[in-house]
C-alpha positions as CSV (number, residue, x, y, z in Angstrom):
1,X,-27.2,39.3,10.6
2,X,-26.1,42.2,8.7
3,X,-26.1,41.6,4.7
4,X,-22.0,41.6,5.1
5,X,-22.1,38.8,7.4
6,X,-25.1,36.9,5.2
7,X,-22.4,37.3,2.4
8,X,-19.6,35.8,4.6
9,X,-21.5,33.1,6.0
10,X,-22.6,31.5,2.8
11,X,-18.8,31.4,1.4
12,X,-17.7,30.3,4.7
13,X,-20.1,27.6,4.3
14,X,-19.5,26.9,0.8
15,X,-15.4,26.8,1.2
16,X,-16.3,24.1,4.5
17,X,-18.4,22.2,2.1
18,X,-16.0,22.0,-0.3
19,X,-13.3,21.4,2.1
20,X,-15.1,18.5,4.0
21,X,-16.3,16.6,0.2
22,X,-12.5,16.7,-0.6
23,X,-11.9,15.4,2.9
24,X,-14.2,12.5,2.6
25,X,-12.8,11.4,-0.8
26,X,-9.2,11.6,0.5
27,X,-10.3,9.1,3.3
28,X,-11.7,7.1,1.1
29,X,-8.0,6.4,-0.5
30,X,-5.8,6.6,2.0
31,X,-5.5,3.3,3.2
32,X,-5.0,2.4,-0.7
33,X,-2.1,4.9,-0.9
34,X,0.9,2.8,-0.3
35,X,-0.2,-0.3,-2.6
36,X,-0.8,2.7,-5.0
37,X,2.9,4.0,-4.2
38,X,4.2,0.6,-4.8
39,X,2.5,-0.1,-7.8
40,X,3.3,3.5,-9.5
41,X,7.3,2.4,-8.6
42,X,6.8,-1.1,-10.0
43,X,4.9,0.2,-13.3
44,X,8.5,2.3,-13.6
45,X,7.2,5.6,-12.2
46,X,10.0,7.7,-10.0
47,X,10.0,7.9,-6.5
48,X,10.6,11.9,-7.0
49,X,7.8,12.0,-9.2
50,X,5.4,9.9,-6.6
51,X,6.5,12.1,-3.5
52,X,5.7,15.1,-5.4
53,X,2.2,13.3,-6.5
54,X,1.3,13.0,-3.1
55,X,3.2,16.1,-2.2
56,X,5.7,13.4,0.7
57,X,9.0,12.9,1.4
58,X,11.3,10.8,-1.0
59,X,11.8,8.8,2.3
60,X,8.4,8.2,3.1
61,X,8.0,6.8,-0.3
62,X,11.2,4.5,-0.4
63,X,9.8,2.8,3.0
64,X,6.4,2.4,1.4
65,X,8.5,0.7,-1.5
66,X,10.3,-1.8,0.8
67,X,7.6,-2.1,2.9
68,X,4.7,-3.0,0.1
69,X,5.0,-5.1,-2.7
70,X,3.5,-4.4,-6.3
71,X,0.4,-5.8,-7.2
72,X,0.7,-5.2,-11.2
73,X,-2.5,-7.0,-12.0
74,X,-4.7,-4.4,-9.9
75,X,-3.9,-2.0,-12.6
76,X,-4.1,-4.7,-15.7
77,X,-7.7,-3.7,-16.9
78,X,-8.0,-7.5,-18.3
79,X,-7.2,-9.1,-14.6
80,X,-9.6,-11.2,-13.4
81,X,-10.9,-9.8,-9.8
82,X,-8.7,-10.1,-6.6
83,X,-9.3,-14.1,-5.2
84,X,-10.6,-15.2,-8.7
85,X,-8.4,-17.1,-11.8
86,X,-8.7,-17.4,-15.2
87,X,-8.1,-20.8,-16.7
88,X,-7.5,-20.7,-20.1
89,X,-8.1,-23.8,-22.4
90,X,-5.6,-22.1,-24.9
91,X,-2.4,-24.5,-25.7
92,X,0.8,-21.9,-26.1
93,X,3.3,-24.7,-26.7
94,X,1.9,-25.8,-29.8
């Protein structure tokens, strides 16, 4: 290998890295992305502004819309884990 192709080889290899690492941690949300697309909508966020997030179509994200609903308490940081209830002892009518 000439020192050219050396050169070429190693940021070939560094862009596929790269590449592959972003490709792996993309699968790792995809099949989260349309409870994520329905949650942004239902914390008020605007389907333009989601579609250019994710860099869709509007129309892609109003069918995620109909087609999901919201789960709010995912992104309440107080929410007790998915399956699991908090029972509170606390008397608000008093």
């Amino acid at each position: 290998m000439t020192e050219q192709q050396t050169a070429a080889h190693r940021a070939a290899r560094a862009l596929l890295d790269d590449a592959a690492a972003a490709r792996r941690a993309w699968k790792a949300y995809e099949p989260e992305v349309p409870q994520i697309i329905a949650n942004a909508h239902a914390a008020g966020m605007r389907v333009r502004d989601i579609a250019h997030a994710f860099d869709m179509g509007e129309r892609y994200v109003y069918r995620v819309i109909s087609e999901t609903p919201a789960n709010l308490d995912a992104l309440d940081e107080d929410a007790p884990p998915v399956g699991e209830y908090r029972i509170s002892t606390r008397r608000d009518d008093q």
